[in-house]
Structures are given as structure tokens and as C-alpha cells.
N, C-alpha and C positions, 0 to 999 in steps of 0.2 A: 654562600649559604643556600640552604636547599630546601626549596618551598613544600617538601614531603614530609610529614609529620610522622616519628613512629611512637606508639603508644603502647604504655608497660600494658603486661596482663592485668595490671590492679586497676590499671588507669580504664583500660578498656571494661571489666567489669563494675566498676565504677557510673560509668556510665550508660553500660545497659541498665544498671536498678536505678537512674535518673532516668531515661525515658522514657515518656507515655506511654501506656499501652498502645498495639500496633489497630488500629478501627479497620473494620472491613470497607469495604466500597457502598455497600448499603445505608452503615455507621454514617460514611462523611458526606453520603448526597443528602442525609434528612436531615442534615446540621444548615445544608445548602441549597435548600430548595428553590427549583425554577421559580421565576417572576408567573402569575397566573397569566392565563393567554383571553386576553380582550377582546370585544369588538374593536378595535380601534387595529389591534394586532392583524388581526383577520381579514380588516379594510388594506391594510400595507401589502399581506397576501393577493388581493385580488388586484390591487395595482401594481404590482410587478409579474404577476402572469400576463396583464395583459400591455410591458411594455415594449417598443419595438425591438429591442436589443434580448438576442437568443436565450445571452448569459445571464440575463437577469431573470429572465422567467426560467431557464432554469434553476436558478438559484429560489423560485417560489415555489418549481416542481419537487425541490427535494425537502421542502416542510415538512414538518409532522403535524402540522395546524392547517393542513389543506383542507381546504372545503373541498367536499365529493363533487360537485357541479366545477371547481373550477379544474380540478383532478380530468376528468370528463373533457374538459376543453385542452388540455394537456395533452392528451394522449392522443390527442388531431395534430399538435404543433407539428409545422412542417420542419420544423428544425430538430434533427435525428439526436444532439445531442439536450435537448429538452425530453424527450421519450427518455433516452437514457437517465437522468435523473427522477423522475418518476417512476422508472421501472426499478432504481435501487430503492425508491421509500418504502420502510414497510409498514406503511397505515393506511396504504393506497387499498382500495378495495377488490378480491379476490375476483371479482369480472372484471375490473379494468386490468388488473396483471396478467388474463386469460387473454382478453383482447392483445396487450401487446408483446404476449408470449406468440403473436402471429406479425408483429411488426416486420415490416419488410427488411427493414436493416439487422443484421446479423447483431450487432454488442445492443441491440435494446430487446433482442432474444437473449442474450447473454445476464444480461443484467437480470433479467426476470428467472431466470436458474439460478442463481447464484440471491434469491429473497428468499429469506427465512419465511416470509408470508404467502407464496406462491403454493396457491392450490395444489392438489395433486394429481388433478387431471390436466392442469396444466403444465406439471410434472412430463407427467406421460409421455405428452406430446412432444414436450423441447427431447426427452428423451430420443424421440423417433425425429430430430430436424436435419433437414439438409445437413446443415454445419454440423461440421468435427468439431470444433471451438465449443459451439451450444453443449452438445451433447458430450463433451470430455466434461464441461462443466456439472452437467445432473448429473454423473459419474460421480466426479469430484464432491459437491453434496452432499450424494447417499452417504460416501464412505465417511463421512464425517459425523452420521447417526448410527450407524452400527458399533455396539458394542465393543466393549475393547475384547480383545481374542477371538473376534469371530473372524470364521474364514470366509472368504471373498470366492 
């Protein structure tokens, strides 16, 4: 027996005028809305940026509930791939993504090309960086804001 199902034309329209209407993404987030963000949530934030293990405070660098003071202490961690998850948030603030749009490590330059929030002077810059990597990336970017049929 064959676990593939085929279904007549009547059957199949049949069943389109039984389902739902199709909701947009908009539609099903406000049916599901996040839990509100707490003191209490914000205290969990600050105690896992500052715990010894990389991964964890990376895992606090990439909040969207970051505090700008602990954001600021982030962008010190010596652990490159902590910068890099900061540098993909994009609620981090447009001086701290300038700042580590100068980071010494190439992918937390990279990362900061590739944020939809990253200034445009800080744009500029990663444009002009050492790295071919960086700068293929603000490449890459732009051509993803330019209209459709324009020429390059």
C-alpha cells in the first residue's frame, strides 16, 4: 500500500473552500504576542554578560533587551566571538556598531556590514577595509537596496 495520497479535482477543491483564509505574518504575530520584557528579564541579561563562559555572554550580546551600558561592556569582551554577536544585533547603538566596525578581528568587521542598523559612515569605512571579505560584503548590502532594474 502506498502512503501517497492522490486527490480528485473535486476533492482538492473541496478543500481549498474549507480552508482558512491564508493570514499574513503580521496577522499571526499579533494573535502571538511576545511575553513583555521585565526587570527581572533584564537582571538575567546582565548576569549572563557577565558570566565566565564566552558562550553565554554571547548568547546575552545577541539580545534585543540589552541594556546600552552592558552593550558598552560587550564590545570590550575579549572574546572575538562575543563582539561578533553584538555586532549582528541590530538594537545595539549606531556608536557602538561605528566602534566595532574598527574591531581588530575581520568577521566582527564583517558582521557589522552585513547590520541592517549600521550607520553609513560606518558604511563608508568597512567599504574602504583591508578585507576583501568586509568590503565584498558592503558590496553585497548595497546591491540588495537598489532597485530592481537598476544598473550596477
Amino acid at each position: 500500500m502506498s502512503c501517497i495520497r492522490f486527490n480528485t479535482p473535486a476533492q482538492r477543491a473541496q478543500l481549498a473552500r474549507m480552508a482558512p483564509a491564508m493570514k499574513t505574518a503580521e496577522e499571526i504575530a499579533a494573535q502571538h504576542p511576545a511575553p513583555p520584557v521585565t526587570e527581572s528579564k533584564i537582571r538575567r541579561i546582565r548576569l549572563l554578560a557577565a558570566d565566565a563562559n564566552p558562550r553565554i555572554r554571547a548568547s546575552a550580546a545577541s539580545s534585543y533587551h540589552l541594556p546600552d551600558d552592558v552593550a558598552e561592556a560587550l564590545a570590550a569582551d575579549p572574546d572575538a566571538e562575543v563582539r561578533r554577536w553584538l555586532a549582528r544585533n541590530e538594537t545595539v547603538s549606531c556608536d557602538l556598531l561605528r566602534r566595532l566596525a574598527h574591531d581588530d578581528e575581520e568577521t566582527v568587521r564583517a558582521f557589522v556590514a552585513v547590520n541592517f542598523s549600521a550607520p553609513a559612515d560606518a558604511m563608508a569605512e568597512l567599504a574602504e577595509d583591508d578585507s576583501e571579505t568586509v568590503r565584498g560584503l558592503v558590496a553585497w548590502k548595497a546591491s540588495l537596496r537598489e532597485p530592481a532594474g537598476a544598473s550596477v
